[in-house]
N, C-alpha and C positions, 0 to 999 in steps of 0.2 A: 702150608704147602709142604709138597713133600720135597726135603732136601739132600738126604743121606745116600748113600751109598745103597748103604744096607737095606736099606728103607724098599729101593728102585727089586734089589735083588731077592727082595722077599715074596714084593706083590709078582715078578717072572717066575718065580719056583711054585709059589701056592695060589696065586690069583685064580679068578676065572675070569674069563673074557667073553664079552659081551662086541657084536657089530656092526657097524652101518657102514652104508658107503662111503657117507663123509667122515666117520673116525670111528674107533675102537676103543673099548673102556676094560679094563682092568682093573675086576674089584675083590677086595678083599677084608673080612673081617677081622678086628682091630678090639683089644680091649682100653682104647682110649675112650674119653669122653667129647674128642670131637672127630668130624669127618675131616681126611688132609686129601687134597690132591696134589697128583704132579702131569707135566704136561711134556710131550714128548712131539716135539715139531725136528723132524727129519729132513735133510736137503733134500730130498727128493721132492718137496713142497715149492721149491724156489731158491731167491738170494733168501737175505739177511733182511730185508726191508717188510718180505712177505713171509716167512717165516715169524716174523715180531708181529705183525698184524693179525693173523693166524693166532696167535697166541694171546694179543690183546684181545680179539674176537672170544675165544676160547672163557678166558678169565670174567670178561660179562655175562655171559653167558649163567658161568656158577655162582656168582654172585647173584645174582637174580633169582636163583634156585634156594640158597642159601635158608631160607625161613623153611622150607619143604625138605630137608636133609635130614635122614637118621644119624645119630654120633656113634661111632664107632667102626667107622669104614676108612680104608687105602682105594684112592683110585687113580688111575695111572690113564690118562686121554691121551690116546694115540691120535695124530691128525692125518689122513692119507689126502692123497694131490686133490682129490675133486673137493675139499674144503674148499681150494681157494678162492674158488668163484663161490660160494654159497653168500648169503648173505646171513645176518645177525640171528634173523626168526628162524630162517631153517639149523645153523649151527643150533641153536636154543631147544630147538624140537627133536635133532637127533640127541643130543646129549639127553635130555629129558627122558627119551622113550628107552637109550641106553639105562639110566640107572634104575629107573622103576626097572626095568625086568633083570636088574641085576640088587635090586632091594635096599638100592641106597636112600629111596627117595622116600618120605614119609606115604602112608594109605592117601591123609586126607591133605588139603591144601590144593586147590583144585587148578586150573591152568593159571599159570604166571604170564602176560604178554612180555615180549621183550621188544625192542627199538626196534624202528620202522627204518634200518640203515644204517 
């Protein structure tokens, strides 16, 4: 995960961003050997209760993807308000279609299902 400072303010200066309605990816080439995310859940999503859930959602999500990840990527998951109602498969399917067109996701490894809830 991405923790730094610096880390946040590299992927805003030189990122490119990718969108969807339920969130926005900010991606960025890295010469590590693995991919880090970080998660960026804003009040304007809610309290604290749904802003964590949001972000627990978020987290399975990439985990799940995990086997299908190029190494060498920053990416920065912006969550906007119409997350909250989504559910697991659609979170799972916008982040998905985000990083393939932002080339974090390997060619092959073909759909992942994720939880039904």
């Amino acid at each position: 995960m991405l923790t730094h400072p610096q880390d946040f303010a590299a992927l805003q200066e030189r990122g490119t961003i990718r969108s969807h309605p339920l969130l926005a990816a900010r991606v960025m080439r890295t010469e590590l050997g693995i991919t880090r995310f970080g998660l960026a859940t804003g009040r304007a999503l809610g309290s604290a209760v749904v802003r964590n859930r949001v972000r627990r959602r978020l987290r399975e999500a990439i985990r799940s993807m995990q086997p299908m990840l190029q190494p060498g990527w920053d990416v920065l998951v912006i969550a906007r308000p119409a997350i909250v109602g989504a559910d697991l498969g659609a979170i799972g399917t916008a982040l998905r279609r985000l990083l393939a067109r932002g080339g974090v996701l390997a060619e092959h490894g073909g759909e992942m299902g994720l939880g039904q809830g």
